[in-house]
N, C-alpha and C positions, 0 to 999 in steps of 0.2 A: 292325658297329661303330657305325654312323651310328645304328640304331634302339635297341642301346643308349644311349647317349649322349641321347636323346629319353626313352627309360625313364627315366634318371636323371632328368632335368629336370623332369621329369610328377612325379614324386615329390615332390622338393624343392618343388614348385610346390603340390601337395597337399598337403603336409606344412607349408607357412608358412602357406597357405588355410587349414587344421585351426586353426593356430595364432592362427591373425587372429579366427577365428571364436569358438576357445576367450577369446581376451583380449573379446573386444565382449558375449559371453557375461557374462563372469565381472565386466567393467565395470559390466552394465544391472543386475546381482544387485549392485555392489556401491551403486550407485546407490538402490535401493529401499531396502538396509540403512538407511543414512545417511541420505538422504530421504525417502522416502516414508512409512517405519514411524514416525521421529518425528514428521510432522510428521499422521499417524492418530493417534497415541496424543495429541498435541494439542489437534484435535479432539476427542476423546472426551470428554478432561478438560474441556476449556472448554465445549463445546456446552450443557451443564444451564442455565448463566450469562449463554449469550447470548441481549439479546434476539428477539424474531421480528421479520421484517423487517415484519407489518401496525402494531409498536409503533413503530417506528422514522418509519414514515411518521407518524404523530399527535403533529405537533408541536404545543406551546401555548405560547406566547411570556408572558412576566410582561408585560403593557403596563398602562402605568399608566391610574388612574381619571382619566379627561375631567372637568372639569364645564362646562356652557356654562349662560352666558344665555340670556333667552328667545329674541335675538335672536339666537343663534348663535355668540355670540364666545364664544373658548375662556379661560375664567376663570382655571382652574388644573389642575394637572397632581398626582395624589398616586398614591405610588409607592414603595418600595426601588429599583427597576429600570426606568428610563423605555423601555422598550423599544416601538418603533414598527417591526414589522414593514414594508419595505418589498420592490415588486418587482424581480426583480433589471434589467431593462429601465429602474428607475427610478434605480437607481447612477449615477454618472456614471461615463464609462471610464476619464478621469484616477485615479479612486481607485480600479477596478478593476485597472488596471497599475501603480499605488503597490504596494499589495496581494500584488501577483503578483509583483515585483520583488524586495520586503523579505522574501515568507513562501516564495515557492514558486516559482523563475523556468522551470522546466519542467513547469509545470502541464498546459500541453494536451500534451506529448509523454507518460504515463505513465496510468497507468488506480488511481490512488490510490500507487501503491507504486514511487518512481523506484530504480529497481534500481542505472543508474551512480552515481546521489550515494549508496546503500550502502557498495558496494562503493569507492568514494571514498575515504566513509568509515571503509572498514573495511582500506583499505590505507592510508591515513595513519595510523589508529589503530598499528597493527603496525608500521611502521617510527619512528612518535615516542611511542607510549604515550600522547599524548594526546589527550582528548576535544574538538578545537576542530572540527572538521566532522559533520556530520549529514547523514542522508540522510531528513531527515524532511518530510514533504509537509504540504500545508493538511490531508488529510483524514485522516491521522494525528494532526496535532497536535488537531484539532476532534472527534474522534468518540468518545476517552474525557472527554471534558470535557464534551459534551451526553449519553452516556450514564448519566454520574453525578447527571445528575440527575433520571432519569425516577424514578418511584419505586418 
């Protein structure tokens, strides 16, 4: 009686195991569906378009034409775009957390791509329909605007 009762158990026990295993199974398949395979055919598509990352590295800045005296003073400045490269050591930090406060307040917690302000975003979307939150970072907002201009 007793080792019946154990044979049942063993069964049912094998049989939700089967069961657990068929759903974790049929999850990871459906996981790939949904993600994986779009986000290849993505890739595929984009890759001809995208730069290579040794272009990426070759930046050249528009900074404008100097002229100086002979003595070294700087006379004038001619330009479209007065750009003066500076290093980033040379920022000061006040404007460095101006910066990161107004564009991107969890900058050092995410690796380009802050996934919570996404999804934030993308669950206030769906409960109000509308577009007031973003989950958009500095290096989002900055990499198709220096892209468009390489040539």
């Amino acid at each position: 009686m007793i080792s019946t009762a154990i044979l049942k158990i063993s069964k049912n026990l094998s049989c939700s195991v089967l069961k657990l295993l068929q759903f974790i199974v049929m999850s990871l398949f459906a996981i790939v569906l949904l993600v994986v395979i779009p986000l290849l055919i993505a890739y595929i598509y984009f890759a001809p378009e995208l730069p290579s990352s040794h272009v990426l590295k070759q930046v050249q800045f528009q900074v404008p034409l100097m002229v100086y005296s002979k003595q070294g003073d700087l006379i004038a400045k001619f330009g479209e775009q007065k750009r003066i490269p500076k290093k980033f050591e040379q920022i000061p930090p006040q404007m460095i957390h101006a910066f990161l406060a107004a564009e991107d307040a969890n900058f050092y917690q995410h690796y380009g791509v802050d996934l919570k302000g996404l999804f934030r975003a993308a669950i206030y979307l769906v409960l109000t329909r509308k577009k007031k939150q973003g989950g958009s970072t500095i290096t989002k907002k900055n990499a198709p605007k220096n892209l468009r201009k390489r040539p």
